[in-house]
N, C-alpha and C positions, 0 to 999 in steps of 0.2 A: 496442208497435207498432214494427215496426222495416221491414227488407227483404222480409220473408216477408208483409207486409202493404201495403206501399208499393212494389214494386219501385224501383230506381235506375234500372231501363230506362225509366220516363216519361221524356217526350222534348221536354216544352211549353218549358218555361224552363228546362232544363239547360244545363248550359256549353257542350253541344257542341251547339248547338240549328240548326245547319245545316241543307237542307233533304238537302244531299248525304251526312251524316253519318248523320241520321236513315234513309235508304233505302239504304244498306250496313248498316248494325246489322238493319234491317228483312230482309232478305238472307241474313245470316248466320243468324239465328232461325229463316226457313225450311231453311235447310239442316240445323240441329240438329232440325228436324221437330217445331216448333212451327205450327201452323196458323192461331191466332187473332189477329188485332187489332182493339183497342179503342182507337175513336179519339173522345175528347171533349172537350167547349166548357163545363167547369166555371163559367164568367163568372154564370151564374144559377140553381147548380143550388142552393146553400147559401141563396139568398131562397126558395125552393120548396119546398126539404124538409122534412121535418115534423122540427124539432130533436129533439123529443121521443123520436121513433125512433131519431135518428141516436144521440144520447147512448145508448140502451139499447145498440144496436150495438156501441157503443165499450167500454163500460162491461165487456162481456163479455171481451174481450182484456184493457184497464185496469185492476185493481185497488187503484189509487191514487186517493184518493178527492182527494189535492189536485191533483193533473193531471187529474184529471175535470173539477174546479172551475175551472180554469186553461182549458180545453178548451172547455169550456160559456161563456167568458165571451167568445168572440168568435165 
């Protein structure tokens, strides 16, 4: 799981976590003729999800059964 999974473009707690920083990147994105944003409040989604999914999810990209374990244990 890397970039193609994760983008670098989250923008919650990055370094540049300004509000003026975040809406110029925002900006440039439309310019490049991206249309979508996804904007979410993670704080309680991991007490709510069913882990058991989430792990199958993961598991599909992960084929390290000790990073799965490492993964699953938080």
């Amino acid at each position: 799981m890397g970039p193609d999974v994760f983008p670098i473009t989250a923008t919650g707690f990055g370094p540049d976590a300004s509000a003026h920083q975040r809406w110029r990147r925002r900006s440039k994105y439309i310019a490049e003729g991206y249309r979508w944003v996804v904007d979410l409040d993670l704080e309680k989604f991991f007490d709510r999800v069913s882990h058991d999914k989430l792990m199958a999810r993961i598991a599909t990209r992960v084929g390290d059964q000790r990073m799965l374990k490492l993964i699953r244990g938080f």
